[in-house]
C-alpha positions in Angstrom: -6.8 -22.2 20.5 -6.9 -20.2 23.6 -9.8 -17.9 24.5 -6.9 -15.1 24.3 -5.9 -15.9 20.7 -9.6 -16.1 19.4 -10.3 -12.8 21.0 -7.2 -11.9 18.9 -8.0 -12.9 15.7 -11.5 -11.5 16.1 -10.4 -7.9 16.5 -8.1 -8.6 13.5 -11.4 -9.7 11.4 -12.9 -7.0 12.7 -10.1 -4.3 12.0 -10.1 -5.8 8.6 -13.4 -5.5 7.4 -14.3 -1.8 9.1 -11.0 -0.9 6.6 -12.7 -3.2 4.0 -15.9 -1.0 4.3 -14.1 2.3 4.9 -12.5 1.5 1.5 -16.0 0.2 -0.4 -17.6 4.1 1.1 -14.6 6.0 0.2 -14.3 4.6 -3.2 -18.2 4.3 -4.2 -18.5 8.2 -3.0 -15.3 9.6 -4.6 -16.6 8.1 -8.1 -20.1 9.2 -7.9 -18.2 13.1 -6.7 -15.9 12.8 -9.9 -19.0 11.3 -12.0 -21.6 14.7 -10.8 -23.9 12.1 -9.4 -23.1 14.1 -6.0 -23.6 17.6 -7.3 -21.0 20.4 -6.1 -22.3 22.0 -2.7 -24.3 19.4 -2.2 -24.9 18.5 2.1 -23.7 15.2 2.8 -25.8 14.0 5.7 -24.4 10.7 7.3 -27.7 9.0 7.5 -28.7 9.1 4.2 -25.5 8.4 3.3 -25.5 5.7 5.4 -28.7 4.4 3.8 -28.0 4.9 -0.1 -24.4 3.0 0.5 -25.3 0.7 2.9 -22.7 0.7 5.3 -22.1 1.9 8.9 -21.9 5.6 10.1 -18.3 4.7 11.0 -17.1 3.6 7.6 -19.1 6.8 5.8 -17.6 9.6 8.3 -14.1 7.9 8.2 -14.5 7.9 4.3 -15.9 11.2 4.5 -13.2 12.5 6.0 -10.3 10.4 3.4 -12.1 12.4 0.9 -12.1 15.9 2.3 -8.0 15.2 2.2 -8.6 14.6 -1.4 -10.6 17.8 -1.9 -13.4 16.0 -3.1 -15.5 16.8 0.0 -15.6 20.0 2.2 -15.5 19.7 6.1 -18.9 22.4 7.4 -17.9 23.7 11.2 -20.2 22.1 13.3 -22.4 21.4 10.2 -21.1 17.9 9.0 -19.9 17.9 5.2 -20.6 19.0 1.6 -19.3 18.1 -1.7 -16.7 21.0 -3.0 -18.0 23.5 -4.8 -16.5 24.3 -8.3 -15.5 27.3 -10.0 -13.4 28.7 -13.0 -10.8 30.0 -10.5 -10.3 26.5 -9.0 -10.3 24.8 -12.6 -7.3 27.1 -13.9 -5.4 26.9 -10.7 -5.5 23.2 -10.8 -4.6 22.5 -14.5 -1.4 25.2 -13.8 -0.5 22.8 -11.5 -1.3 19.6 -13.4 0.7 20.9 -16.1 3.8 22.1 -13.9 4.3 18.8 -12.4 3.3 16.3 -15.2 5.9 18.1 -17.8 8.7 17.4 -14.4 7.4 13.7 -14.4 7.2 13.0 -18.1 10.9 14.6 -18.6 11.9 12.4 -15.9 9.9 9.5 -17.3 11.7 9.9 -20.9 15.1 10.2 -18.6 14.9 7.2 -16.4 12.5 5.0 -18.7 14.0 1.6 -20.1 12.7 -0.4 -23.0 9.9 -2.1 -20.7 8.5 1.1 -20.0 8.0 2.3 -23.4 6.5 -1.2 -24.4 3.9 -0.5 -21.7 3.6 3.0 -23.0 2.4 1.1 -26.2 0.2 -1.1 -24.6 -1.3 1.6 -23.0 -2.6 3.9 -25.8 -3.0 0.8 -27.9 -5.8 -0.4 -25.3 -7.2 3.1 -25.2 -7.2 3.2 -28.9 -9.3 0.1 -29.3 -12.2 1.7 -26.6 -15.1 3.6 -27.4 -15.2 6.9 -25.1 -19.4 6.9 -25.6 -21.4 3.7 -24.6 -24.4 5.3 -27.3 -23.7 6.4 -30.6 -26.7 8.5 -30.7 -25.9 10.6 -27.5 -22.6 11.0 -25.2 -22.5 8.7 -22.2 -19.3 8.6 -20.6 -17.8 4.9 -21.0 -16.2 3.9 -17.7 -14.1 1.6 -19.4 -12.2 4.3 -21.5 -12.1 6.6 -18.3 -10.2 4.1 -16.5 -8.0 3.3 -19.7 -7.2 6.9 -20.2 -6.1 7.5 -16.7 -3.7 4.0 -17.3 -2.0 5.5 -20.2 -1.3 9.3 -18.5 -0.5 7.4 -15.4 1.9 4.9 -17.8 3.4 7.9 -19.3 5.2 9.8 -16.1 5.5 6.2 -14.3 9.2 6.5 -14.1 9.7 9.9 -12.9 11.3 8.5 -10.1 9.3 10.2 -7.4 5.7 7.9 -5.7 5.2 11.7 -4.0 5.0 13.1 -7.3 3.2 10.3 -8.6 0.6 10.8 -6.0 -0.4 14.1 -6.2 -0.6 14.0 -10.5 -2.6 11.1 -9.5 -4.9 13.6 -7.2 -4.7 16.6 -10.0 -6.0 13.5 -12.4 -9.3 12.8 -10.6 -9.9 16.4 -10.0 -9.6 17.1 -13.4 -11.8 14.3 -14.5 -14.2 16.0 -12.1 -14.4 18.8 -13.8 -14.3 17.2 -17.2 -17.8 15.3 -16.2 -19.5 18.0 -14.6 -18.8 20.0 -18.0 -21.3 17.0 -19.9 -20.9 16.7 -23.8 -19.3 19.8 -24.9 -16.3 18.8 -22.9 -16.2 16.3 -26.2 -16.0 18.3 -29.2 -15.2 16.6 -32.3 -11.1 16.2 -32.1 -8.7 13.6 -33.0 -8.6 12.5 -29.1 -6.5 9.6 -30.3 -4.1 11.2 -32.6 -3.2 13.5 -29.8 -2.5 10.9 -27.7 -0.6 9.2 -30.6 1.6 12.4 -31.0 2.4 11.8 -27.4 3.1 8.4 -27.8 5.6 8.9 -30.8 7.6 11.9 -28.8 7.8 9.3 -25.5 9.6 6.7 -28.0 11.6 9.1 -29.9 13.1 10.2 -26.4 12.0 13.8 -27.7 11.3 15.3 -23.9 10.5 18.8 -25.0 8.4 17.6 -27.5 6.4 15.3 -25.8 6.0 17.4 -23.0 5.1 20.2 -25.5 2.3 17.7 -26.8 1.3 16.6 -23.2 0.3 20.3 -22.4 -1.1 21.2 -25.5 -3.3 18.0 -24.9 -4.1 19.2 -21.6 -5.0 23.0 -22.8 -7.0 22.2 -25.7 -9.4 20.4 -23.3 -9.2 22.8 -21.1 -10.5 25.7 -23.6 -13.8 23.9 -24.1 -14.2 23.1 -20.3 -13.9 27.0 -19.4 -16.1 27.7 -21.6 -18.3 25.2 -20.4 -18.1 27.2 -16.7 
């Protein structure tokens, strides 16, 4: 191999694991924003940062910066970063939005869906059906497992839509909502039939009912949102 194509394939290996540990930052801080662990309005300084995640400054700014695209993290002029603030305002503004273009996707989902998709539609709230949300019984502690299940199945549901634009940004109006859902602790869990709603759901997808699923979609989306503004 000439001294040419080494040098080659060592900027490659290098290129790939500064993206490799770009990625590790951005996704390790974006959960621990959605989780609360990082606390709204909370100073991000990139040497303790640095330190807690264990990877270079280079990979924490450039992940730093991924997320304040997300709106997970706030850019400070001349000040470095902060984790965004929350409010009520925010929260309605967001699930308006959520709710505008999810009821668009899942009418376009119901559309364009074939058979496959409505057996993964199945799968999917069978598999979240079959998950505890609360790793204690005796206390709430959010079960990752069910988080990441739940998100599958909403994702499942507007799949089809037609649009990965679309997709994308009910995939950002997701994690912000989560966001909010977590910071709000227990009472964002008040004792409902969580699984029967999304059953209801379910049962309008297969029926090819689009106003009535989409009607059940929002309704889903509201009554969660009642006890979450309360919450703020």
């Amino acid at each position: 191999m000439s001294r040419a194509e080494s040098t080659h394939l060592n900027l490659v290996g290098d290129s790939t694991s500064s993206e490799s540990m770009t990625s590790r930052a951005y996704a390790r801080l974006k959960q621990d924003i959605i989780s609360g662990r990082l606390k709204p309005g909370r100073k991000l300084k990139i040497d303790e940062l640095r330190q807690e995640y264990d990877v270079g400054t280079s990979p924490i700014r450039e992940a730093l910066s991924l997320l304040t695209s997300d709106h997970f993290v706030e850019r400070l002029d001349q000040r470095g970063f902060r984790v965004s603030k929350v409010s009520d305002e925010e929260f309605q503004e967001l699930l308006k939005t959520r709710c505008w273009l999810e009821e668009r996707a899942i009418r376009e989902s119901i559309e364009n869906g074939s058979a496959g998709w409505e057996e993964q539609v199945v799968l999917a709230n069978y598999r979240l059906s079959r998950m505890p949300r609360s790793v204690s019984d005796e206390y709430f502690i959010a079960d990752q497992d069910w988080e990441t299940a739940h998100k599958h199945f909403h994702m499942t549901l507007i799949s089809q839509c037609g649009s990965s634009l679309l997709l994308k940004f009910c995939d950002q109006l997701y994690d912000q909502n989560i966001r909010y859902r977590q910071l709000s602790g227990s009472s964002a869990y008040p004792k409902r039939d969580v699984a029967e709603e999304h059953n209801s759901i379910c049962d309008a997808v297969l029926s090819r009912n689009a106003d009535l699923a989409s009607e059940r979609l929002i309704d889903h989306y509201q009554r969660t949102s009642t006890f979450l503004t309360n919450r703020l």
